[in-house]
C-alpha positions as CSV (number, residue, x, y, z in Angstrom):
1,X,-6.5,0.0,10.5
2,X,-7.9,2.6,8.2
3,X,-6.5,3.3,5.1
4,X,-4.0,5.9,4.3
5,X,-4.5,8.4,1.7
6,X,-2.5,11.3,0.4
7,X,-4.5,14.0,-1.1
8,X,-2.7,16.3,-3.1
9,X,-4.5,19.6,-4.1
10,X,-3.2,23.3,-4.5
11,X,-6.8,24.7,-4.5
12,X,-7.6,25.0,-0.4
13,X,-11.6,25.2,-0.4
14,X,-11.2,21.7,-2.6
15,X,-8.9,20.4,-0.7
16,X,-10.8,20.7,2.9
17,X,-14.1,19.4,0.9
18,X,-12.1,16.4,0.2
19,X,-10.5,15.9,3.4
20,X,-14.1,16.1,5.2
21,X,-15.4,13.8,2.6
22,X,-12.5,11.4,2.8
23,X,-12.5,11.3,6.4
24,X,-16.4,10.8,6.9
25,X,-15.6,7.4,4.5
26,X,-13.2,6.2,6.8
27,X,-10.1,7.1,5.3
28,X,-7.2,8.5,7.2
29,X,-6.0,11.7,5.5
30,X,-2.8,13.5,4.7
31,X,-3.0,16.7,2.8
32,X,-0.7,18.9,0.8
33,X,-0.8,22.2,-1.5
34,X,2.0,21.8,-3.9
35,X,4.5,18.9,-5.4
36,X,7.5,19.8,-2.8
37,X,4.8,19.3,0.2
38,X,3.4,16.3,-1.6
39,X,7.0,14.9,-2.4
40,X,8.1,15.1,1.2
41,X,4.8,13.4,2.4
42,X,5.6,10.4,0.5
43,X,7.5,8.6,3.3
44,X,7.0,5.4,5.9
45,X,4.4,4.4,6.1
46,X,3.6,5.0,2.7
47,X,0.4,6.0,1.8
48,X,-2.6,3.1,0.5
49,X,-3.5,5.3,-2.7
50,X,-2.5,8.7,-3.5
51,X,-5.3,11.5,-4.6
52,X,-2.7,13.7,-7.2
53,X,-4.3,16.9,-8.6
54,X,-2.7,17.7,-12.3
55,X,-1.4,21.3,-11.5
56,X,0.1,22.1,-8.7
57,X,2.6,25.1,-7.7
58,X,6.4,23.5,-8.0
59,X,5.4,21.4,-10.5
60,X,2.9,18.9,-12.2
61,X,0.8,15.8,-10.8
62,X,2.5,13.9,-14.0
63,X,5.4,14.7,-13.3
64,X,5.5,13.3,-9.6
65,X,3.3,10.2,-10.7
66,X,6.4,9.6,-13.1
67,X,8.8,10.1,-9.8
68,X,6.9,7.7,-7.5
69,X,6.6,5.1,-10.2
70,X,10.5,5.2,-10.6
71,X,11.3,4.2,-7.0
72,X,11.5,1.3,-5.8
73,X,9.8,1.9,-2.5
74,X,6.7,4.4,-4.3
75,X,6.3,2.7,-7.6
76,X,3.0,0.4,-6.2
77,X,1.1,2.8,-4.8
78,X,-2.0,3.3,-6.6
79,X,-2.6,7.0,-7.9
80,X,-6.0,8.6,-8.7
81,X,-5.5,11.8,-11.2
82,X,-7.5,14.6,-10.4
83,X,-7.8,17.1,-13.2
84,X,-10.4,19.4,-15.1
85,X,-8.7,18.3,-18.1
86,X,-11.1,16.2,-19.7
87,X,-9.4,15.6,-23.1
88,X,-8.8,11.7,-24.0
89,X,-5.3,13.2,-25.0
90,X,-4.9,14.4,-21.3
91,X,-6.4,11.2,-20.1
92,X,-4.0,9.2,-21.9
93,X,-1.3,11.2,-20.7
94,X,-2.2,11.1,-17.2
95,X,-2.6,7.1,-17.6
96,X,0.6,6.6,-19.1
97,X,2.6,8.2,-16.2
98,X,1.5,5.9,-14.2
99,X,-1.9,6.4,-12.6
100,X,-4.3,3.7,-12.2
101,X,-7.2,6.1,-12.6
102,X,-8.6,9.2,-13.5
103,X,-11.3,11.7,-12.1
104,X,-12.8,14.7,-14.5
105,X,-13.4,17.7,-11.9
106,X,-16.3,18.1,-11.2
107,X,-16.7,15.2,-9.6
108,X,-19.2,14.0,-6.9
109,X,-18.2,12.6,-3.3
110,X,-20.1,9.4,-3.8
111,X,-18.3,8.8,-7.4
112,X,-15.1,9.9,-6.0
113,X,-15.0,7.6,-2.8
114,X,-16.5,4.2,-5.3
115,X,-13.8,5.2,-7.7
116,X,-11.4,4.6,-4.4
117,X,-12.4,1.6,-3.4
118,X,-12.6,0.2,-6.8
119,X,-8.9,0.9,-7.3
120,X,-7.9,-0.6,-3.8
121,X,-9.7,-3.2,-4.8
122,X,-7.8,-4.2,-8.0
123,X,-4.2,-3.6,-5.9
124,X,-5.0,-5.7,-2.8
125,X,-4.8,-9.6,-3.7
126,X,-7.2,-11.0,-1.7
127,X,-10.6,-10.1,0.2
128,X,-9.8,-9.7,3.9
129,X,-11.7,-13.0,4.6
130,X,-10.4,-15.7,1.5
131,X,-7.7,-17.9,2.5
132,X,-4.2,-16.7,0.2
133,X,-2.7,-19.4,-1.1
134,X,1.2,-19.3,-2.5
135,X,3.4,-22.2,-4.0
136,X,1.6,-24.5,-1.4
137,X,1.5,-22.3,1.6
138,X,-2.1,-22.0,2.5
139,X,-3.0,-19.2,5.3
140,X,-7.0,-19.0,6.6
141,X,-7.4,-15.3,8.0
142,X,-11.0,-16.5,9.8
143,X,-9.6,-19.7,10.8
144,X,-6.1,-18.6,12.2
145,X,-4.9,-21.3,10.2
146,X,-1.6,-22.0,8.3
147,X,-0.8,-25.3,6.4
148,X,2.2,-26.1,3.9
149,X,1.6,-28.8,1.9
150,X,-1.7,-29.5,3.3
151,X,0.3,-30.2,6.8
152,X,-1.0,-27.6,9.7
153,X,2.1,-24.9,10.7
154,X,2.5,-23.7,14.1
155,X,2.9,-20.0,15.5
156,X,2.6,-17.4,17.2
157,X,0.0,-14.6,16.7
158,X,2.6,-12.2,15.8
159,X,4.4,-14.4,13.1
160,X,1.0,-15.5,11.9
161,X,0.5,-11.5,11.0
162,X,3.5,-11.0,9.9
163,X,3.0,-13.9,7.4
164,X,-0.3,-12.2,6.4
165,X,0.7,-9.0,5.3
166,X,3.9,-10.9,3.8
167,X,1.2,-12.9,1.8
168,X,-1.3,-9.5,0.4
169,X,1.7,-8.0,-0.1
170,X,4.2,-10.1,-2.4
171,X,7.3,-8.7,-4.2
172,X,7.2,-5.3,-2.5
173,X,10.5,-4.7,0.3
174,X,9.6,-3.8,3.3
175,X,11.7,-1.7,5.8
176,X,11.8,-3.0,9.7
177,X,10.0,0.7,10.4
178,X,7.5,-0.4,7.6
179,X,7.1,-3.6,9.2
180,X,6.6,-2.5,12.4
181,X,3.8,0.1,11.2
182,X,1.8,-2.3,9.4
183,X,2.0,-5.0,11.6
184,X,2.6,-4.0,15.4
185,X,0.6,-0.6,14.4
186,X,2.3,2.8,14.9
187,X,1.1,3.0,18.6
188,X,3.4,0.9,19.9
189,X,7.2,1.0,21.0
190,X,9.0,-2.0,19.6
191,X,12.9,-1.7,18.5
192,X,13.7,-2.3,14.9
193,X,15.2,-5.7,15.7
194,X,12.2,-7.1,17.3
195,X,11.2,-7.5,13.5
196,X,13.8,-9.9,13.0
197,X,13.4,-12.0,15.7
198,X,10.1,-12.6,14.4
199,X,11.0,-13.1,10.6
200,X,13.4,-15.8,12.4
201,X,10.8,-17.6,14.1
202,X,8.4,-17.4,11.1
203,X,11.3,-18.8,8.6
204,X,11.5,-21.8,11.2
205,X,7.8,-22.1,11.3
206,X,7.2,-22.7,7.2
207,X,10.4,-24.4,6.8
208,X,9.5,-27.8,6.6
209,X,8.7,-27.2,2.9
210,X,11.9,-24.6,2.0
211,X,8.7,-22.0,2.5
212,X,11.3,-20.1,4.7
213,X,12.9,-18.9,1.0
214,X,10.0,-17.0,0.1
215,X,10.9,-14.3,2.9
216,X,14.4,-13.1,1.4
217,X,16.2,-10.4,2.8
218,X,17.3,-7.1,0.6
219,X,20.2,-6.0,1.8
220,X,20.3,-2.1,3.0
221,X,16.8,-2.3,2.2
222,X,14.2,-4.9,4.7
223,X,12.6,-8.1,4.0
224,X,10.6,-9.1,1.1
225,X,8.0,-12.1,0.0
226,X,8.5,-13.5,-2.9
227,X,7.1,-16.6,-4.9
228,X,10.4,-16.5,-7.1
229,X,12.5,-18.6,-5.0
């Protein structure tokens, strides 16, 4: 599944240069012009890193940096400042509202795009291929494999995915519509409560070893893993 990023940019020529050049990397691309557009935007399924432009019409890139870091649901997507403000002072600023990078304009594609992945790289846990190990529970992502305490779990595909993106993603709730984007994909028509019938069966299948704590359930809010148990 490709990643998701928002790109938010007032200036129109800049913002379809991106778009092109994000799109050609891989990426999967929303756009918007201004902070109300960007604001609205930022909705399940959340974007995987947000582009954020320092002025914008309706208000500034710091400001809604701040915003999304003060919600519970926003606060760990990555943000990338764009700006032509290349004063440390401005740097700092930009930093300390919560972006995990910043990006002097002008900029090239190719330094833009490795300033990407090196971001996504520093928020996802794991490499796509090492096994993830948590308080015992051991999954293999090239094996299949799951084992708690050393002692080989059985389950279904689904559960197994589920457990995976439970695993790269720890401490972060996750709605059932969340769940069912990142896990079933957004092509597909499953009901809300098909995700808990799953977390069920996955709960029973890393029991043996009270792993079925570390899925806890937020009330009003979805289902998050957790290693505080």
């Amino acid at each position: 599944m490709p990643r998701r990023i928002l790109l938010v940019e007032d200036e129109a020529p800049i913002r379809e240069m991106l778009e092109f050049v994000l799109e050609q990397s891989g990426f999967e691309t929303q756009a918007a012009e201004d902070y109300q557009v960007a604001l609205d935007l930022v909705k399940e399924p959340y974007p995987d890193l947000i582009l954020l432009d320092w002025m914008l019409p309706g208000g500034s890139g710091v400001q809604l940096a701040k915003k999304l870091k003060q919600h519970e649901f926003t606060r760990d997507i990555p943000i990338i400042m764009l700006t032509a403000r290349g004063e440390e002072e401005d740097k700092v600023r930009g930093l300390d509202s919560g972006a995990d990078d910043y990006i002097t304009k002008p900029f090239s594609p190719k330094e833009l795009v490795a300033r990407i992945k090196a971001v996504m790289r520093r928020v996802t846990p794991t490499s796509a291929e090492e096994p993830i190990a948590i308080n015992g529970l051991v999954l293999d992502p090239v094996s299949h494999r799951v084992t708690a305490e050393e002692e080989p779990l059985d389950m279904g595909p689904t559960e197994f995915k589920l457990l995976h993106f439970f695993m790269t993603h720890v401490e972060r709730v996750y709605s059932r519509e969340q769940l069912l984007d990142n896990v079933w994909g957004t092509n597909v028509y499953v009901e809300d409560r098909t995700v808990d019938v799953h977390i069920r069966r996955l709960r029973k299948a890393i029991s043996k070893f009270s792993h079925d704590n570390m899925i806890q359930t937020v009330r009003g809010a979805g289902y998050r893993f957790s290693a505080k148990v």
